[in-house]
Predicted model as a PDB file, atoms N, CA, C, CB and O in Angstrom, pLDDT in the B-factor column:
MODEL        1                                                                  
ATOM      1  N   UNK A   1      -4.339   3.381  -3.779  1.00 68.00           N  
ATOM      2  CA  UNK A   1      -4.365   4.397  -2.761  1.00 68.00           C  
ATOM      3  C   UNK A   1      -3.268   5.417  -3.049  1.00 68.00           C  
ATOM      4  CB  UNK A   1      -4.198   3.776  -1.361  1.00 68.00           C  
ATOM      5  O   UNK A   1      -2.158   4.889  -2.983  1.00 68.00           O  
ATOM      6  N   UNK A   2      -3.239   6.603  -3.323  1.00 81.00           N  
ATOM      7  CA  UNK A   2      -2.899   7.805  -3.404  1.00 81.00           C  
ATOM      8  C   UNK A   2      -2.280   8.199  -2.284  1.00 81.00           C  
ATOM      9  CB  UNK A   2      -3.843   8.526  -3.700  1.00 81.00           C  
ATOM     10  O   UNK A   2      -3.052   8.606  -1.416  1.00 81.00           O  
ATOM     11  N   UNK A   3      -0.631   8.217  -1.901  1.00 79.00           N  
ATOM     12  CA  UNK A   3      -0.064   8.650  -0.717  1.00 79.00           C  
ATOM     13  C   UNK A   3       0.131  10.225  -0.868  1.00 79.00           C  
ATOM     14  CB  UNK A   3       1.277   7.861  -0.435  1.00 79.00           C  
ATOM     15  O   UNK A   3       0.604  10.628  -1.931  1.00 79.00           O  
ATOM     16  N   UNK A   4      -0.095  10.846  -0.194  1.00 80.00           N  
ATOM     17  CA  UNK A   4       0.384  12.470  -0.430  1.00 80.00           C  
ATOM     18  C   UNK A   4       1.254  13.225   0.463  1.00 80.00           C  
ATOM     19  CB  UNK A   4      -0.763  13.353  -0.436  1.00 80.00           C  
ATOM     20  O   UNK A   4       1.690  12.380   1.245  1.00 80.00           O  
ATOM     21  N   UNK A   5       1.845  14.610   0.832  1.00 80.00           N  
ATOM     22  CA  UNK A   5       2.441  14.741   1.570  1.00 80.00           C  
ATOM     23  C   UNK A   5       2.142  15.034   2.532  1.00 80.00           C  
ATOM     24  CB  UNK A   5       2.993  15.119   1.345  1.00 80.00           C  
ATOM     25  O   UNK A   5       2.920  15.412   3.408  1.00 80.00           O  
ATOM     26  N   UNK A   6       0.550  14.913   2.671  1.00 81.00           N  
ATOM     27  CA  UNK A   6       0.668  15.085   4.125  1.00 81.00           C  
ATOM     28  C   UNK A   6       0.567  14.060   4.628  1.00 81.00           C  
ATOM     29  CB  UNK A   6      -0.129  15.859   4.739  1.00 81.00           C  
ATOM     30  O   UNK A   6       1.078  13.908   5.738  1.00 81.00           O  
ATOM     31  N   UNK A   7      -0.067  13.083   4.052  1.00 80.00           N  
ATOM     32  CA  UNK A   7       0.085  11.961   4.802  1.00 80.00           C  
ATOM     33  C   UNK A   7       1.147  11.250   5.098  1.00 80.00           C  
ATOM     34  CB  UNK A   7      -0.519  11.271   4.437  1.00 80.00           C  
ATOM     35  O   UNK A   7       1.153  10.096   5.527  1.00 80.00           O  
ATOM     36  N   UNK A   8       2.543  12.305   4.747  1.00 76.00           N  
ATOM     37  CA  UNK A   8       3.882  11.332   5.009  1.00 76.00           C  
ATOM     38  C   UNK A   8       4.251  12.318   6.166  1.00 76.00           C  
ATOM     39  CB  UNK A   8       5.250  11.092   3.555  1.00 76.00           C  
ATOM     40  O   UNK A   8       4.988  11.855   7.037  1.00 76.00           O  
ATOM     41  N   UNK A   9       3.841  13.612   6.293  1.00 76.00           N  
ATOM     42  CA  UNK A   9       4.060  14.623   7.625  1.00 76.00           C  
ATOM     43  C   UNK A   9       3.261  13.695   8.677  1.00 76.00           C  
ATOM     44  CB  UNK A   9       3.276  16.454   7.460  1.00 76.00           C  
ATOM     45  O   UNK A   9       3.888  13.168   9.596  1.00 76.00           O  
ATOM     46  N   UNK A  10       2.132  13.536   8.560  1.00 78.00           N  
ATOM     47  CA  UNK A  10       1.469  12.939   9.911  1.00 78.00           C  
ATOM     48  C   UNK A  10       1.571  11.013  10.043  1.00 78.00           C  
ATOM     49  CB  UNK A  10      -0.432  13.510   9.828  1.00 78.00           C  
ATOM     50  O   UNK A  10       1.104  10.297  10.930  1.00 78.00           O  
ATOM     51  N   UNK A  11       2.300  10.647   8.891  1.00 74.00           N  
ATOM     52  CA  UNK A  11       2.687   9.135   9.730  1.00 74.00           C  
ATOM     53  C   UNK A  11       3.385   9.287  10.950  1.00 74.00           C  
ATOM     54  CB  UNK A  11       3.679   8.129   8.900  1.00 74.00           C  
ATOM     55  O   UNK A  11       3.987  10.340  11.162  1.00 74.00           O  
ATOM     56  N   UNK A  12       3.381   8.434  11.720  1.00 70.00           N  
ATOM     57  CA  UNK A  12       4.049   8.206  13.091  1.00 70.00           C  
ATOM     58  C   UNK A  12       4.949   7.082  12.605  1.00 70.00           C  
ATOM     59  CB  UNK A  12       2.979   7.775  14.449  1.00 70.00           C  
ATOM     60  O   UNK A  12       4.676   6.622  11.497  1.00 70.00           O  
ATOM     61  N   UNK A  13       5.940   6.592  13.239  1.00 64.00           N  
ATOM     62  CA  UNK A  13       6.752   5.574  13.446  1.00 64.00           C  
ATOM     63  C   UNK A  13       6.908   5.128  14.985  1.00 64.00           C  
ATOM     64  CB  UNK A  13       7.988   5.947  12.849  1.00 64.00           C  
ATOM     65  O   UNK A  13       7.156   5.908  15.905  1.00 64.00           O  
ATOM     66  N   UNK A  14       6.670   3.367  15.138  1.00 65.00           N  
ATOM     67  CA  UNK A  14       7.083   3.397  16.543  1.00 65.00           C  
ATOM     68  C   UNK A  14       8.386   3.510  17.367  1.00 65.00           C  
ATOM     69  CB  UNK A  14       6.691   2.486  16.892  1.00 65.00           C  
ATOM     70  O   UNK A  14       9.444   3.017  16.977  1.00 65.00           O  
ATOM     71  N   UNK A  15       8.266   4.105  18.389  1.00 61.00           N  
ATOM     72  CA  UNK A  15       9.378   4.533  18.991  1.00 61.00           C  
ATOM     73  C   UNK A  15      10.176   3.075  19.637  1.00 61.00           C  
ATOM     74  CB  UNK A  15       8.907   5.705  20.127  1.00 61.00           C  
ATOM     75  O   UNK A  15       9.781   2.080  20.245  1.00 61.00           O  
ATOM     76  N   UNK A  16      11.371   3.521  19.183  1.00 61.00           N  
ATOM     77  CA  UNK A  16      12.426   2.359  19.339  1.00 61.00           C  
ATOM     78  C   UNK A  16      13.201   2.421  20.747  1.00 61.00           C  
ATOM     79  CB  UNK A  16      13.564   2.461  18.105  1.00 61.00           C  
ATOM     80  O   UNK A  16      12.833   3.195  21.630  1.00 61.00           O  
ATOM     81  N   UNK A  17      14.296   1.557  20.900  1.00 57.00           N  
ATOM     82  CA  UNK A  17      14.906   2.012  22.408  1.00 57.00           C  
ATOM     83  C   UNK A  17      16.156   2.732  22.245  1.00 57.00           C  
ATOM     84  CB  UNK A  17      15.252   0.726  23.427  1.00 57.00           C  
ATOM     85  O   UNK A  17      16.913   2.686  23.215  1.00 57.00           O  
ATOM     86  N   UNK A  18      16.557   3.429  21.162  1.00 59.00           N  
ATOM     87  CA  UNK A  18      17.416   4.669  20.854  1.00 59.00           C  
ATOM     88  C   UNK A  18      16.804   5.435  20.540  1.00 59.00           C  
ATOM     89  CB  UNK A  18      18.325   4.693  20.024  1.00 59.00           C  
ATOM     90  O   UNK A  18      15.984   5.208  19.650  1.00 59.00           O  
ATOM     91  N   UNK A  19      16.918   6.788  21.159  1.00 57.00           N  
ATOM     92  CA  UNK A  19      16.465   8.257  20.407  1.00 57.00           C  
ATOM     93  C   UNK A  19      16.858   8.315  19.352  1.00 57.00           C  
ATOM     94  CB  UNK A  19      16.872   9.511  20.902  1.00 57.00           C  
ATOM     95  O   UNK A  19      15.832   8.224  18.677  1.00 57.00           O  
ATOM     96  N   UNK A  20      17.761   8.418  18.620  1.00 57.00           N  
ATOM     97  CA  UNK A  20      18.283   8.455  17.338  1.00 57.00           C  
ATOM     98  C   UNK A  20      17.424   7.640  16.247  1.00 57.00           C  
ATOM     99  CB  UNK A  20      19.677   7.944  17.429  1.00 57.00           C  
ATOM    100  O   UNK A  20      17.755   7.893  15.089  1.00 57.00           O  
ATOM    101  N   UNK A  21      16.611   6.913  16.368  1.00 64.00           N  
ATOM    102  CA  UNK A  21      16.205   6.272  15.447  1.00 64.00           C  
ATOM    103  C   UNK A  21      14.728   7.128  15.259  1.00 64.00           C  
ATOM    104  CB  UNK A  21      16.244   4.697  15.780  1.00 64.00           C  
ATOM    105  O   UNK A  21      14.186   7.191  14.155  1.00 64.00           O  
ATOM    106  N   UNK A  22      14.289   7.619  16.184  1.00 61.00           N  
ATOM    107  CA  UNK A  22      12.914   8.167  16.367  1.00 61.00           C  
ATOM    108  C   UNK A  22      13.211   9.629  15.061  1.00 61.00           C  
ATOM    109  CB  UNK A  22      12.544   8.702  18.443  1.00 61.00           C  
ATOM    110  O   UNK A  22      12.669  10.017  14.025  1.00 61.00           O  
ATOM    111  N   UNK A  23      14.405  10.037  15.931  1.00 67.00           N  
ATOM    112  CA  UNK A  23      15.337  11.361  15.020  1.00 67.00           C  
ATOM    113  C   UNK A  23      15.233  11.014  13.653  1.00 67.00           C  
ATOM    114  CB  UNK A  23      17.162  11.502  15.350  1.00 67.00           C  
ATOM    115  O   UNK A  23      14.627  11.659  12.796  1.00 67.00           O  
ATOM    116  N   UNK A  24      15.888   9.905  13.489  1.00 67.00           N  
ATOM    117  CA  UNK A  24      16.238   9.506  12.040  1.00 67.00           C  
ATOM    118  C   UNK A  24      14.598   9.668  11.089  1.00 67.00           C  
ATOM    119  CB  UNK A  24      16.967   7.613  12.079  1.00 67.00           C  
ATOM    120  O   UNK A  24      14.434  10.351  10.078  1.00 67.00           O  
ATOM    121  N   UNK A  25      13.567   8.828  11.784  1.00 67.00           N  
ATOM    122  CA  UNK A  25      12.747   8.397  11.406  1.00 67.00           C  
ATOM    123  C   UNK A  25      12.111  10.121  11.159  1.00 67.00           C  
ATOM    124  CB  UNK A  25      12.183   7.199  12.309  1.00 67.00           C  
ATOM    125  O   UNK A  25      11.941  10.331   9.958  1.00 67.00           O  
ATOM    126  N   UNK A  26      11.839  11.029  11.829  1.00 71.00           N  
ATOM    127  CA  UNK A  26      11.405  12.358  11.673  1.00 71.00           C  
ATOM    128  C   UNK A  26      12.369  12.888  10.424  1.00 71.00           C  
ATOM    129  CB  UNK A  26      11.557  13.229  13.140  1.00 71.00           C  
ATOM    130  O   UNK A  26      11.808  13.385   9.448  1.00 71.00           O  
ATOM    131  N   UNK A  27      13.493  12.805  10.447  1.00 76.00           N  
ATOM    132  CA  UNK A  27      14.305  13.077   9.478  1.00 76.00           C  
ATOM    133  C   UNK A  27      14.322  12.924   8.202  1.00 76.00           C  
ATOM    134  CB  UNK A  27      15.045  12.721   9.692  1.00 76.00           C  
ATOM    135  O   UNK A  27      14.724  13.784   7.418  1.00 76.00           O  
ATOM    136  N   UNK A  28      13.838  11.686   7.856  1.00 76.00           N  
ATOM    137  CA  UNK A  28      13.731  10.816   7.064  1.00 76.00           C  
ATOM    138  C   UNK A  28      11.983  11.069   6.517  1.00 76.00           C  
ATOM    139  CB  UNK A  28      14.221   9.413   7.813  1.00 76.00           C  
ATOM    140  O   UNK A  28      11.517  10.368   5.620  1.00 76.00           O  
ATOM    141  N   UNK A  29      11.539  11.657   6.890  1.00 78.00           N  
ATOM    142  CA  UNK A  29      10.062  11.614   6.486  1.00 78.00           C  
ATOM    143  C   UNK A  29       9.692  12.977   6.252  1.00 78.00           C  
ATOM    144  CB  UNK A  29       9.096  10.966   7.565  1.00 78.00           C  
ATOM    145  O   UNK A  29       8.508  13.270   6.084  1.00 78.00           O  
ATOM    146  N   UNK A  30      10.645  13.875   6.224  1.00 83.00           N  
ATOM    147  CA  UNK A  30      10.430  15.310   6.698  1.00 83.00           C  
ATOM    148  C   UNK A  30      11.285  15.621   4.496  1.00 83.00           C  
ATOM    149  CB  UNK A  30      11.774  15.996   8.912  1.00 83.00           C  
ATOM    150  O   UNK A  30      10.860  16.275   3.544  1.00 83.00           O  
ATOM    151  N   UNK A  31      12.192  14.974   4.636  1.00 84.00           N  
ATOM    152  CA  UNK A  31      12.987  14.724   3.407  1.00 84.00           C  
ATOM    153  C   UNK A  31      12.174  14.015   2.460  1.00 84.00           C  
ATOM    154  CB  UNK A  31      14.249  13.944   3.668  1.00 84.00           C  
ATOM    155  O   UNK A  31      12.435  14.428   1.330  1.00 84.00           O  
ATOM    156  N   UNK A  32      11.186  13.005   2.450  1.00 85.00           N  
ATOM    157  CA  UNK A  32      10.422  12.324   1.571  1.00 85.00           C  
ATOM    158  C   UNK A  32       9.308  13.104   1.426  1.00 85.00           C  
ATOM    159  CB  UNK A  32      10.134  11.010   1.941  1.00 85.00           C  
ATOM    160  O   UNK A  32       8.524  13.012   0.481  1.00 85.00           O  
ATOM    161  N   UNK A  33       9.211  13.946   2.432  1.00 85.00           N  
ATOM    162  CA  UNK A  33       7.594  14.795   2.170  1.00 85.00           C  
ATOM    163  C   UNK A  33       8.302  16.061   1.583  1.00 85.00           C  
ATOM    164  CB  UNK A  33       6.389  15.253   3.881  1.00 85.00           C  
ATOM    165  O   UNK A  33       7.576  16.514   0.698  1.00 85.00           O  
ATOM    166  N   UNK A  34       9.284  16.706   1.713  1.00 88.00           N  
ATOM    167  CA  UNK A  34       9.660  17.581   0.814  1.00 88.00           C  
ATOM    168  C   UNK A  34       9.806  17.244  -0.793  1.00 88.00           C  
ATOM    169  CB  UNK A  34      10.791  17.985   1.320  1.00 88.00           C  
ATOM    170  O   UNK A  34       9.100  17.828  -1.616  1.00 88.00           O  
ATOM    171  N   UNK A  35      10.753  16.281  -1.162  1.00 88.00           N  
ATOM    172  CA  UNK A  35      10.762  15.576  -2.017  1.00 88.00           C  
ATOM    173  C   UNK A  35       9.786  15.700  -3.111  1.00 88.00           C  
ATOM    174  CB  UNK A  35      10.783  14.617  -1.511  1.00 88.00           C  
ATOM    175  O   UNK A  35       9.815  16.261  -4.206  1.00 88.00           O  
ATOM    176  N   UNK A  36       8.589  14.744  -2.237  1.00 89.00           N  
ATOM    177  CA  UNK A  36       6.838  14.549  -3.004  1.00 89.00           C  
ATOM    178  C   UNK A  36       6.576  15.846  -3.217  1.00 89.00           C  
ATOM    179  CB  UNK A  36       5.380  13.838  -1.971  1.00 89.00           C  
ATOM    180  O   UNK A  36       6.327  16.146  -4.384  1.00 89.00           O  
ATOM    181  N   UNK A  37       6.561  16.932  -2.193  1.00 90.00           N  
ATOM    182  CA  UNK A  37       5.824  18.284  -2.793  1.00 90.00           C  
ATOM    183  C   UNK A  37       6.127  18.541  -3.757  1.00 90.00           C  
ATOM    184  CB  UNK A  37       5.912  19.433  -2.264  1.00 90.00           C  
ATOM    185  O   UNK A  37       5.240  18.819  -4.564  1.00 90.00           O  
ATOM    186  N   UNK A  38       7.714  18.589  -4.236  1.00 91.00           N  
ATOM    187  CA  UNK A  38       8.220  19.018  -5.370  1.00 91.00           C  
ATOM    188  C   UNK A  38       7.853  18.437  -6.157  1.00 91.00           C  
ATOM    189  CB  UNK A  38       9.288  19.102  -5.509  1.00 91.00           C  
ATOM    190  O   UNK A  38       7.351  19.032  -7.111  1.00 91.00           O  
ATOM    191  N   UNK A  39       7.914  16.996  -6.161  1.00 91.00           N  
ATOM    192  CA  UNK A  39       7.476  15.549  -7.549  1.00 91.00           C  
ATOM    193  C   UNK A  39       5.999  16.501  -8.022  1.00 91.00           C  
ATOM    194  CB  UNK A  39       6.858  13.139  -6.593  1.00 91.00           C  
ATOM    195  O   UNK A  39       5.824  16.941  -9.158  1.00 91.00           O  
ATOM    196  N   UNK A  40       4.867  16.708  -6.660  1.00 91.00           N  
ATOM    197  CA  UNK A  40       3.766  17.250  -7.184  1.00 91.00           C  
ATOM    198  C   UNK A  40       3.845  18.202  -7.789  1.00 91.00           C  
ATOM    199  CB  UNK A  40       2.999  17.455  -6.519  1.00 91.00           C  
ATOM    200  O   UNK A  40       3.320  18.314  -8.897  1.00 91.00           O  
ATOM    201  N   UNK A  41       4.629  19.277  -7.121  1.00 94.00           N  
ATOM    202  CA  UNK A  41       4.352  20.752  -7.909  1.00 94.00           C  
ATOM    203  C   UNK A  41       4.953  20.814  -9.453  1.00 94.00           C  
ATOM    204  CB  UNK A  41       5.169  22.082  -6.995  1.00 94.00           C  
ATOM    205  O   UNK A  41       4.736  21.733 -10.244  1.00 94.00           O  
ATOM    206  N   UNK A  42       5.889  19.441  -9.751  1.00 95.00           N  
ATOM    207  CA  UNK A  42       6.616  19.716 -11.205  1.00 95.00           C  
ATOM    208  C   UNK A  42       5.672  18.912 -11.883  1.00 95.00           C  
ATOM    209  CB  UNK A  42       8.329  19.221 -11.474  1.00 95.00           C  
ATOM    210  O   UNK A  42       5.420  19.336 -13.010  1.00 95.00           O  
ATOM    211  N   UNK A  43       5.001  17.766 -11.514  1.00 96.00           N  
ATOM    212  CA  UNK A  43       3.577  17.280 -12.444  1.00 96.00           C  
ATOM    213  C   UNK A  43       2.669  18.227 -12.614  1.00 96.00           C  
ATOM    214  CB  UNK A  43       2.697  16.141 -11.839  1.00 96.00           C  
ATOM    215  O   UNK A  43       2.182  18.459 -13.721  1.00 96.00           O  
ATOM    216  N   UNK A  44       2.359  18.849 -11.574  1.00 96.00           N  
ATOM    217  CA  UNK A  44       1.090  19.798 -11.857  1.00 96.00           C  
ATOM    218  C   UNK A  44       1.658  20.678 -13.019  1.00 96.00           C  
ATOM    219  CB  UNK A  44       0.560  20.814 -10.424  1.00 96.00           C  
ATOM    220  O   UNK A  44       0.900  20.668 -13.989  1.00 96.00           O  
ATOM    221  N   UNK A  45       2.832  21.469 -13.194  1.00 97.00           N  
ATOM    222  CA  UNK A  45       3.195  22.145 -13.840  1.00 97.00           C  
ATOM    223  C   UNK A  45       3.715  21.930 -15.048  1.00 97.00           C  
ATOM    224  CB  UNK A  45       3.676  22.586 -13.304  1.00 97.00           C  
ATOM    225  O   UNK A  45       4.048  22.770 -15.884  1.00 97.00           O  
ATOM    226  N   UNK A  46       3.783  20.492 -15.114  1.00 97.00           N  
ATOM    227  CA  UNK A  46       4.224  19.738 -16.166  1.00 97.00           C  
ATOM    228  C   UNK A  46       2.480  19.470 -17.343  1.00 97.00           C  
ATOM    229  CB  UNK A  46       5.063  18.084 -15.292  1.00 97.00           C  
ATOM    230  O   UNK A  46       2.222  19.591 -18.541  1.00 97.00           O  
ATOM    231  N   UNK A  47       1.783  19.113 -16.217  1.00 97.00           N  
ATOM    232  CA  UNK A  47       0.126  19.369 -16.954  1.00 97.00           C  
ATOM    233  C   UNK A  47      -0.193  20.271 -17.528  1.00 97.00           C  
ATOM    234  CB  UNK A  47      -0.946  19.443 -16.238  1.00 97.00           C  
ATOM    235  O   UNK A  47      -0.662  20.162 -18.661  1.00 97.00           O  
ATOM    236  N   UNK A  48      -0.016  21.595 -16.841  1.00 97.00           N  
ATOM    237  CA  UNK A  48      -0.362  22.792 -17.477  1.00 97.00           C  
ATOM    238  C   UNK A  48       0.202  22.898 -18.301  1.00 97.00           C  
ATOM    239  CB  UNK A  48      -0.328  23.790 -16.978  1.00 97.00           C  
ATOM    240  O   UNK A  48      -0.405  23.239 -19.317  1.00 97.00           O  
ATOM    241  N   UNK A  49       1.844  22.659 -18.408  1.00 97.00           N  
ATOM    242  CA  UNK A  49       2.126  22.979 -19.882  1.00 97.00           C  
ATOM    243  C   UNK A  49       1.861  22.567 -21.510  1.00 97.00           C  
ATOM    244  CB  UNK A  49       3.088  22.889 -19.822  1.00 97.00           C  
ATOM    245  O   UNK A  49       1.844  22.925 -22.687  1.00 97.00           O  
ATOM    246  N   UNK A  50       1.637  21.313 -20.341  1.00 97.00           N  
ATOM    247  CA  UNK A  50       0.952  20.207 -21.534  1.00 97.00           C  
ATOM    248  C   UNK A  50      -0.441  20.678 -22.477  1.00 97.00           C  
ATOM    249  CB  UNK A  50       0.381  18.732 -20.615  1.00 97.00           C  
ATOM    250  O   UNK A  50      -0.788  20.625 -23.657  1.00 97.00           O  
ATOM    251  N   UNK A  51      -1.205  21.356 -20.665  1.00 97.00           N  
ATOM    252  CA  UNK A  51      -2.590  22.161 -21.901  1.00 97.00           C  
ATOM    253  C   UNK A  51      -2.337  23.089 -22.516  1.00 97.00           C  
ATOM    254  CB  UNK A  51      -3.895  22.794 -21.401  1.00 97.00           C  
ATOM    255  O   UNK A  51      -2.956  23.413 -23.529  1.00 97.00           O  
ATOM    256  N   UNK A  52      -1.363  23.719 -22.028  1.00 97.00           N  
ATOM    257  CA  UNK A  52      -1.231  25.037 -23.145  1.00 97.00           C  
ATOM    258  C   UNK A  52      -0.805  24.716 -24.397  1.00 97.00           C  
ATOM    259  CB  UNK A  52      -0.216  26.139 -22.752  1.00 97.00           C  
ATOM    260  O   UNK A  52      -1.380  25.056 -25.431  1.00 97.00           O  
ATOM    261  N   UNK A  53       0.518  23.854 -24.302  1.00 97.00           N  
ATOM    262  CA  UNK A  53       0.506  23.280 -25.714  1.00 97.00           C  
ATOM    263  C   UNK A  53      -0.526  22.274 -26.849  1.00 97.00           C  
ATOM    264  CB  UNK A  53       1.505  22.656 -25.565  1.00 97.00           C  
ATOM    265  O   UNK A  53      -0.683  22.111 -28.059  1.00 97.00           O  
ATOM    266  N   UNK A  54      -1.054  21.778 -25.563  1.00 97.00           N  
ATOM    267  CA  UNK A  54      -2.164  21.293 -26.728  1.00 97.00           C  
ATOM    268  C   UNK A  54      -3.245  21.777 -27.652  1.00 97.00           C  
ATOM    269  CB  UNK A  54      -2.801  20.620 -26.271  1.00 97.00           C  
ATOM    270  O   UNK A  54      -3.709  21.401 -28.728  1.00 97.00           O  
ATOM    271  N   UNK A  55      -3.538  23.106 -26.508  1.00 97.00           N  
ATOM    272  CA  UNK A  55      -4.352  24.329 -27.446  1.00 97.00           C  
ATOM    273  C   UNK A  55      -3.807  24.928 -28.147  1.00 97.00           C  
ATOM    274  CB  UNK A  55      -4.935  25.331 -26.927  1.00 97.00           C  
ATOM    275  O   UNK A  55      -4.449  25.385 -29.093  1.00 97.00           O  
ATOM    276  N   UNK A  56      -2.480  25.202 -28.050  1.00 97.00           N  
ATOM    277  CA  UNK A  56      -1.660  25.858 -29.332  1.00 97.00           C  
ATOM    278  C   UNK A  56      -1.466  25.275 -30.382  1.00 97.00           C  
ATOM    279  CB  UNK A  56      -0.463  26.190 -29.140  1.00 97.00           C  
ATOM    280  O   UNK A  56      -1.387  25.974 -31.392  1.00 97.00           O  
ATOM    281  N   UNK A  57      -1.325  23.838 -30.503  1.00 96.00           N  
ATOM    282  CA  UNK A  57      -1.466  22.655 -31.443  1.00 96.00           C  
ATOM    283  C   UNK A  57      -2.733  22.676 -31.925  1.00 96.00           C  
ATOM    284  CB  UNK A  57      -1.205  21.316 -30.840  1.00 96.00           C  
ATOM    285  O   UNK A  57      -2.851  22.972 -33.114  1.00 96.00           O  
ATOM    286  N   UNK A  58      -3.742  22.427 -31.278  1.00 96.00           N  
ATOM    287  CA  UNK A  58      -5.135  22.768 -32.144  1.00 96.00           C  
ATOM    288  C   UNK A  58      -5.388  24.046 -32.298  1.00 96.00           C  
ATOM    289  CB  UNK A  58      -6.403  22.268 -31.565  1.00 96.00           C  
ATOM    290  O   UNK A  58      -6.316  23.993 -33.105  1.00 96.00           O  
ATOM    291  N   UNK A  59      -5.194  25.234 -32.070  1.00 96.00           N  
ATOM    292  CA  UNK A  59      -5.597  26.558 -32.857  1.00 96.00           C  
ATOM    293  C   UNK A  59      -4.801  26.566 -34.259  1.00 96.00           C  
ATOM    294  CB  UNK A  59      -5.178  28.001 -31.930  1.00 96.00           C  
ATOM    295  O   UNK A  59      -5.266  26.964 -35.327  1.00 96.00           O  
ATOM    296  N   UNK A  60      -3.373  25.994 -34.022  1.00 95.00           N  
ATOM    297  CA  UNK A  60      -2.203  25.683 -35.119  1.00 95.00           C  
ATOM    298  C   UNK A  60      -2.833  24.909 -36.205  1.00 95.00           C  
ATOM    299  CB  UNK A  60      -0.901  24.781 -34.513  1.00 95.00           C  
ATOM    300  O   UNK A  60      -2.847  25.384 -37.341  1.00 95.00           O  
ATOM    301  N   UNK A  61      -3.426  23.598 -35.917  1.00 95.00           N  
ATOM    302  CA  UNK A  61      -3.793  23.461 -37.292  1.00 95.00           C  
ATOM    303  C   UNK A  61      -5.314  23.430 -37.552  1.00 95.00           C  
ATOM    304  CB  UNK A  61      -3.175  22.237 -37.817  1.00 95.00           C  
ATOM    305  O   UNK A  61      -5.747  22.728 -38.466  1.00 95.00           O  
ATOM    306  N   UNK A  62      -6.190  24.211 -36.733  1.00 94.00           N  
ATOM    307  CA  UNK A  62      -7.413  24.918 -37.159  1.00 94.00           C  
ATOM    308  C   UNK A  62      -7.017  26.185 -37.898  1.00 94.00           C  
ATOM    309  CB  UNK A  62      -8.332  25.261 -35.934  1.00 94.00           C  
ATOM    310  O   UNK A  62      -8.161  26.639 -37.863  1.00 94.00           O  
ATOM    311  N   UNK A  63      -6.625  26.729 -38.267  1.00 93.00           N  
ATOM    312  CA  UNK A  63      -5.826  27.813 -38.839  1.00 93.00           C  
ATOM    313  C   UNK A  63      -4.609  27.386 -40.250  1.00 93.00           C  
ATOM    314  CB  UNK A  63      -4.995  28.408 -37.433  1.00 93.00           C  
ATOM    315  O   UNK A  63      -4.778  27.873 -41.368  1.00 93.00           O  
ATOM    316  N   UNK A  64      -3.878  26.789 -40.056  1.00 92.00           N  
ATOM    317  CA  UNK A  64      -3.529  25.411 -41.231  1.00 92.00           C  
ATOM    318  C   UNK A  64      -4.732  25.402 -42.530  1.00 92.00           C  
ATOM    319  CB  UNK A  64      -3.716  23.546 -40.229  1.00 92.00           C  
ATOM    320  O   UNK A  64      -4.818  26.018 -43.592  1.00 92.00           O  
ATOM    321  N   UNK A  65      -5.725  24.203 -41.727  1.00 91.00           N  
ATOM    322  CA  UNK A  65      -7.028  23.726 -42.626  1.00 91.00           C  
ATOM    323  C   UNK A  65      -7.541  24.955 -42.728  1.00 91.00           C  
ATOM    324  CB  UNK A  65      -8.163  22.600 -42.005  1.00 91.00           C  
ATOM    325  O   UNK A  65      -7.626  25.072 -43.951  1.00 91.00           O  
ATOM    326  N   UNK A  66      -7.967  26.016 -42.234  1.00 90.00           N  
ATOM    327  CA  UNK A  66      -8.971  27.560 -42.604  1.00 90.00           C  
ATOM    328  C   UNK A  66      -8.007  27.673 -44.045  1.00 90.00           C  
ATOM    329  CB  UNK A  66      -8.790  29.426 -41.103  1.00 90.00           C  
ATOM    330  O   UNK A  66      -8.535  27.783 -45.152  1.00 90.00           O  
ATOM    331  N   UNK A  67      -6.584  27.628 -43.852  1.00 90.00           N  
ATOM    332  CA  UNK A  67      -5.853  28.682 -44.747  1.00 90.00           C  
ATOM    333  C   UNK A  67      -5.795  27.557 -46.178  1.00 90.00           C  
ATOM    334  CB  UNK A  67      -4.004  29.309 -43.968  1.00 90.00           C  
ATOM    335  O   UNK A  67      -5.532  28.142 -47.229  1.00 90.00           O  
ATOM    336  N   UNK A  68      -6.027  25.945 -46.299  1.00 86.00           N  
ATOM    337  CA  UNK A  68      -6.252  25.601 -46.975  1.00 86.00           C  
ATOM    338  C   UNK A  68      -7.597  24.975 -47.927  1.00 86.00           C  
ATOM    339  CB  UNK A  68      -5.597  25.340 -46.658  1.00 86.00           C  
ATOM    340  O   UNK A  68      -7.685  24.116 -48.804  1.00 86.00           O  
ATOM    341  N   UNK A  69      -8.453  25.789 -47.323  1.00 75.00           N  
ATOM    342  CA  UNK A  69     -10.006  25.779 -47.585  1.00 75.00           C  
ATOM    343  C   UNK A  69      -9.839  27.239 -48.712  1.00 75.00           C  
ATOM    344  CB  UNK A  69     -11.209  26.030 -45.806  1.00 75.00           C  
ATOM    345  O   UNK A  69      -9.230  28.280 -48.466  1.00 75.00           O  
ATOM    346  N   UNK A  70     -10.667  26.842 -50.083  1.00 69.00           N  
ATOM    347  CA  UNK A  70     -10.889  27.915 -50.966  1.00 69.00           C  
ATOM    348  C   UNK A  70     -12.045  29.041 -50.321  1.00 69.00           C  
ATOM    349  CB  UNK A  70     -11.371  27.237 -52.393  1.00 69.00           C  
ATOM    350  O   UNK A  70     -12.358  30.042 -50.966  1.00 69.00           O  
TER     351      UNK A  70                                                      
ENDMDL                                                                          
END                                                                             
């Protein structure tokens, strides 16, 4: 199962018999879902770079083998 950030914005926690913990608990989940966005947005961007380099790697040595073909 695939947790994402929103599903860490809309967990609930049950409410305890200090306010502060309810606080904490919003606090605390508000920081882990920021966190994840970022984890996501630097994988996603970490992918893309990955395809770009991989097509630059294969045009690189399709172009290689052309230039060593008579």
């Amino acid at each position: 199962m695939k947790v994402t950030p929103l599903d860490i914005q809309q967990k609930r926690f049950h409410v305890a018999f200090r306010a502060t913990t309810a606080t904490r608990s919003r606090s605390s989940s508000t920081r882990l879902r920021e966190e994840m966005e970022g984890l996501v947005r630097e994988v996603t961007e970490l992918r893309e770079f990955h395809e770009t380099y991989s097509e630059r790697m294969r045009e690189y040595r399709e172009r290689e083998e052309r230039s060593r073909t008579p």
